[in-house]
Biopython code that builds the backbone (N, CA, C, O; Angstrom):
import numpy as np
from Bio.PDB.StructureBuilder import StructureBuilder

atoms = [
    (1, "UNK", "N", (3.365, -9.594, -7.588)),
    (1, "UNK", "CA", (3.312, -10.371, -6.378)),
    (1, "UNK", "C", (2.068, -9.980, -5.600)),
    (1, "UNK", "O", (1.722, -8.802, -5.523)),
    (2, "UNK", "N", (1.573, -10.709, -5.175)),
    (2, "UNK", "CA", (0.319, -10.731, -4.692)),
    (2, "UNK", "C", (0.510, -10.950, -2.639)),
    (2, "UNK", "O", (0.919, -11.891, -1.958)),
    (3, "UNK", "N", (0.082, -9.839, -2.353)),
    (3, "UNK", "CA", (0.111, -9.797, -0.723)),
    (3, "UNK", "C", (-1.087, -9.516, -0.075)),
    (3, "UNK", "O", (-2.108, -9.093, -0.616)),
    (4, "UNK", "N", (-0.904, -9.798, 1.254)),
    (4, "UNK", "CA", (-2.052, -9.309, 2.579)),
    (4, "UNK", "C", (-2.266, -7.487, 2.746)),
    (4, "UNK", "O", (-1.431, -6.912, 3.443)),
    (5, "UNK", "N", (-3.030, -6.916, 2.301)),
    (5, "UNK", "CA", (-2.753, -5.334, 2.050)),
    (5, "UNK", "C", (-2.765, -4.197, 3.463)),
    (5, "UNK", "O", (-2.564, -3.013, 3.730)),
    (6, "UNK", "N", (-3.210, -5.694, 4.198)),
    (6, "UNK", "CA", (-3.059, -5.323, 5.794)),
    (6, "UNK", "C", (-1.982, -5.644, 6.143)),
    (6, "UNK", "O", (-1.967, -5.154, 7.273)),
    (7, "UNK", "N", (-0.569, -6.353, 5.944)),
    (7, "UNK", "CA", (0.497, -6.675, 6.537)),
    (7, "UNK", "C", (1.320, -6.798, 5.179)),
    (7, "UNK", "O", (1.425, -7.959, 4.785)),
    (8, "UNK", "N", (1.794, -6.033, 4.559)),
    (8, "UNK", "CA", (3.156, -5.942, 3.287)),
    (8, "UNK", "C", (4.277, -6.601, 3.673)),
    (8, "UNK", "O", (4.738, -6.266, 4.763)),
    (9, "UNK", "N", (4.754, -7.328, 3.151)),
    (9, "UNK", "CA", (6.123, -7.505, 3.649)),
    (9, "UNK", "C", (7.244, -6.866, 2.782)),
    (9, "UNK", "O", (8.200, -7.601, 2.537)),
    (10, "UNK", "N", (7.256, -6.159, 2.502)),
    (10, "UNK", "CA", (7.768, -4.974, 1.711)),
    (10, "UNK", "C", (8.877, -4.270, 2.599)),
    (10, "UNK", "O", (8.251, -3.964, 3.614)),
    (11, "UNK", "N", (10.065, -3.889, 2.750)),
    (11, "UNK", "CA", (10.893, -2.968, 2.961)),
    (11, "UNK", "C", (10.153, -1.993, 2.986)),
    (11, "UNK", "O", (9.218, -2.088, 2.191)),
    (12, "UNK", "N", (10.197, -0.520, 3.941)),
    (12, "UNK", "CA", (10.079, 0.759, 4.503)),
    (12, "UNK", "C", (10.506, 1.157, 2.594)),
    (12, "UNK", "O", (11.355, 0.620, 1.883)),
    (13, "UNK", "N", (9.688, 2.091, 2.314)),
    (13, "UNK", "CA", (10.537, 2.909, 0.953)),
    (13, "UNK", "C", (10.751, 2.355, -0.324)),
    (13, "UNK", "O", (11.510, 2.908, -1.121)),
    (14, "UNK", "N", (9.905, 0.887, -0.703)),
    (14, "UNK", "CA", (10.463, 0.389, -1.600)),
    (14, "UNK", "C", (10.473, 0.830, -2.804)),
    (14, "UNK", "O", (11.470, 0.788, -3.525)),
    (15, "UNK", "N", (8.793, 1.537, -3.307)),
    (15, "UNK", "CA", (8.275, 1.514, -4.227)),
    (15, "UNK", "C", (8.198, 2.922, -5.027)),
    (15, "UNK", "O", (7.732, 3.778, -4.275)),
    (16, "UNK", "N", (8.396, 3.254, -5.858)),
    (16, "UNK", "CA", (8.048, 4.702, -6.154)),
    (16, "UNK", "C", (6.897, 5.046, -6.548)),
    (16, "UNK", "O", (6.454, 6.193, -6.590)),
    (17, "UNK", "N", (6.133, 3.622, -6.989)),
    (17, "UNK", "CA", (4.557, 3.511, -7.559)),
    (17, "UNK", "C", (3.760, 2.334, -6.839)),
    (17, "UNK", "O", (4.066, 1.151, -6.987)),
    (18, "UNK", "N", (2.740, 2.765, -6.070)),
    (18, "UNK", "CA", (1.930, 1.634, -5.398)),
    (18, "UNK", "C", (0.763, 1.841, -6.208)),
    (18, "UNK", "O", (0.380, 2.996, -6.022)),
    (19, "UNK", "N", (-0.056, 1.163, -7.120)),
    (19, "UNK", "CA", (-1.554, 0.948, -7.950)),
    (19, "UNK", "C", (-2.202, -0.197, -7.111)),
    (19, "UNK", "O", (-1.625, -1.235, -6.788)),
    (20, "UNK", "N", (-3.575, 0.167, -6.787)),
    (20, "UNK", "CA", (-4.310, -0.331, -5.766)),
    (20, "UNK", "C", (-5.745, -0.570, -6.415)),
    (20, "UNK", "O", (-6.772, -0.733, -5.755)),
    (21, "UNK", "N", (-5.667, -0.566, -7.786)),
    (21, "UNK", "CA", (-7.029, -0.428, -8.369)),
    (21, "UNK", "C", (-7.981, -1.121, -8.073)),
    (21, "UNK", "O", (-7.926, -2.350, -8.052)),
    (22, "UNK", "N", (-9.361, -0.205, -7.702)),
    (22, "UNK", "CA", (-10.301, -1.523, -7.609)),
    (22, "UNK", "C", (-9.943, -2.079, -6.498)),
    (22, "UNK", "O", (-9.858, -3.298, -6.654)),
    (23, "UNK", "N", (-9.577, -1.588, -4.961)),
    (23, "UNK", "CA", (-9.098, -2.002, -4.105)),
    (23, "UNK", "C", (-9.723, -1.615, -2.861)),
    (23, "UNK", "O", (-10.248, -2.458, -2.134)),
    (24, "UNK", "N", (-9.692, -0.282, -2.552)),
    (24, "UNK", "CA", (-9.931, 0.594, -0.816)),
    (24, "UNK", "C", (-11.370, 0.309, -0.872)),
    (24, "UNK", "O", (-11.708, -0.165, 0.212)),
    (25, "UNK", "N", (-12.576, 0.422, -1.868)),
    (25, "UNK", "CA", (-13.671, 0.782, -1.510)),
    (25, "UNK", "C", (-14.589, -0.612, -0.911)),
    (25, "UNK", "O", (-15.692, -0.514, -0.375)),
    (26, "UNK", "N", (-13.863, -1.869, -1.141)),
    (26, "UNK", "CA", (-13.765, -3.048, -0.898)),
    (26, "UNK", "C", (-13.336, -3.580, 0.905)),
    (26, "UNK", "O", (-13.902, -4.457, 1.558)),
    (27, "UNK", "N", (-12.391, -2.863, 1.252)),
    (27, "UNK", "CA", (-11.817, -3.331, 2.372)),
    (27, "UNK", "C", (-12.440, -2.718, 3.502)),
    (27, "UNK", "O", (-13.029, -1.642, 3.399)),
    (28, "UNK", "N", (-12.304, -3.572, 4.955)),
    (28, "UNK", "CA", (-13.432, -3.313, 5.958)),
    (28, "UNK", "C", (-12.636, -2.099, 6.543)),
    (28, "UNK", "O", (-13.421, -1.166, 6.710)),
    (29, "UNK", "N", (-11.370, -1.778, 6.912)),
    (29, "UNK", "CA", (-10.933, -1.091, 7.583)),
    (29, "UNK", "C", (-9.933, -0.630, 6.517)),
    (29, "UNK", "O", (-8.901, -1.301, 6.492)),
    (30, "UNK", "N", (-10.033, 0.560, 5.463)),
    (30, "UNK", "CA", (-9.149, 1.007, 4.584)),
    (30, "UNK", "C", (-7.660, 1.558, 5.424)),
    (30, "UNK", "O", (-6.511, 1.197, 5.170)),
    (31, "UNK", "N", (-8.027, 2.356, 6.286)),
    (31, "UNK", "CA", (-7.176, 2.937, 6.457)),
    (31, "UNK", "C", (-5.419, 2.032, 7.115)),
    (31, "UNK", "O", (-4.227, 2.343, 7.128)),
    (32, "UNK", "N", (-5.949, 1.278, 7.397)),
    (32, "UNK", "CA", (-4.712, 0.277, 7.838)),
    (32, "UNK", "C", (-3.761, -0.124, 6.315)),
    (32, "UNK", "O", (-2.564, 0.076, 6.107)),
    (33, "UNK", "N", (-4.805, -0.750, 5.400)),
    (33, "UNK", "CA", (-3.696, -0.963, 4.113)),
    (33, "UNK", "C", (-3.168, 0.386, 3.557)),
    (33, "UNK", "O", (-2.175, 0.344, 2.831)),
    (34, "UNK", "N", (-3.932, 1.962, 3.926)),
    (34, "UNK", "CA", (-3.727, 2.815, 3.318)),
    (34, "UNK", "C", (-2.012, 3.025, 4.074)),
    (34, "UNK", "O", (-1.024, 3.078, 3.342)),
    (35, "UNK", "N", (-1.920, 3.111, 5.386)),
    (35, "UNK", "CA", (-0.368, 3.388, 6.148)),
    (35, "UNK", "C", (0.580, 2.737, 5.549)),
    (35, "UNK", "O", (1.683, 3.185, 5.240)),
    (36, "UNK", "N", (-0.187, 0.736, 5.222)),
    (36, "UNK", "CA", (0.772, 0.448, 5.030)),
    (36, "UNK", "C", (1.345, 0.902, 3.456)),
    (36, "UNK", "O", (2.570, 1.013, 3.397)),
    (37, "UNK", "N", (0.651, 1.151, 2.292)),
    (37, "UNK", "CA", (1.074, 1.652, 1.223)),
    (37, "UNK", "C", (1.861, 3.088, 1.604)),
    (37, "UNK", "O", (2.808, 3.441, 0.900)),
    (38, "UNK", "N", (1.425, 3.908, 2.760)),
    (38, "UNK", "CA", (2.552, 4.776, 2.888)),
    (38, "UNK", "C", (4.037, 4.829, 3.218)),
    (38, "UNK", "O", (4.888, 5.568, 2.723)),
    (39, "UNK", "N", (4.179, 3.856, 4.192)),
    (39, "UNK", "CA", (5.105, 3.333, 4.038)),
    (39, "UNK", "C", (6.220, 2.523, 3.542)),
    (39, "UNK", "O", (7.407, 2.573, 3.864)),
    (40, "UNK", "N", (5.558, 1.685, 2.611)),
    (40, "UNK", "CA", (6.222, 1.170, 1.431)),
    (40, "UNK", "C", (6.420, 1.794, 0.008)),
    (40, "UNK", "O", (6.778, 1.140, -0.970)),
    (41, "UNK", "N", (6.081, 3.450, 0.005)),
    (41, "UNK", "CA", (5.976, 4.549, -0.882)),
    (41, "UNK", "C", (7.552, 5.317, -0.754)),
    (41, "UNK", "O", (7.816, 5.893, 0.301)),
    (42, "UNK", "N", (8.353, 5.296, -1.641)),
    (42, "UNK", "CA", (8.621, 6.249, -1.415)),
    (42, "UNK", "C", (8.906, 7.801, -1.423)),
    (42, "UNK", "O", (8.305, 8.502, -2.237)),
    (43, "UNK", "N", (9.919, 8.424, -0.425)),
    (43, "UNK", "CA", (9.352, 9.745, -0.159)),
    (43, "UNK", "C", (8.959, 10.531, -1.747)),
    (43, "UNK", "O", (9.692, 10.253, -2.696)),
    (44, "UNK", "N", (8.004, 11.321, -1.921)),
    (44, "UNK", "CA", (7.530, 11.637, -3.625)),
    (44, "UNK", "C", (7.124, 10.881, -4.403)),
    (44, "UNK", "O", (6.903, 11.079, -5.597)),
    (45, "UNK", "N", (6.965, 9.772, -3.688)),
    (45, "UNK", "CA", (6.205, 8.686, -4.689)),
    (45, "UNK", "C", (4.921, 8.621, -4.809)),
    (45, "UNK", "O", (4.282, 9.245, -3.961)),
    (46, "UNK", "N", (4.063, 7.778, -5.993)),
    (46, "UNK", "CA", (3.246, 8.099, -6.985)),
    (46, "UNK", "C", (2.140, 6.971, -6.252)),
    (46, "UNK", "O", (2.423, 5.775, -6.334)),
    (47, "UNK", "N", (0.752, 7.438, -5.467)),
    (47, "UNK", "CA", (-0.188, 6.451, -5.493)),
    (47, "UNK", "C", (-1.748, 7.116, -5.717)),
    (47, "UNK", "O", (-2.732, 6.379, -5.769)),
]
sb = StructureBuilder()
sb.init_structure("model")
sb.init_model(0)
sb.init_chain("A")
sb.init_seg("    ")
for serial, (resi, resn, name, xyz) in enumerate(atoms, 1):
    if name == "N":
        sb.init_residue(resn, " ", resi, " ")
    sb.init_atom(name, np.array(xyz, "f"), 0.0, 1.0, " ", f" {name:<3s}", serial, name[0])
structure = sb.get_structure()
């Protein structure tokens, strides 16, 4: 599924694996999609 990496609509915790390849070094303001992949990580999960 293909999303906005600035606004997930993802549940808090969903994922145990977020892959972003070929992705952050691209975006104007990384750190915003980076929270939101933290938050849709969950806790011990793999990015």
């Amino acid at each position: 599924q293909v999303q906005d990496s600035y606004n997930l609509t993802f549940l808090d915790k969903s994922f145990d694996v977020v892959i972003a390849s070929n992705l952050l070094h691209l975006l104007y303001e990384p750190e915003k999609p980076i929270n939101e992949i933290k938050r849709v990580l969950k806790d011990k999960g793999i990015f």
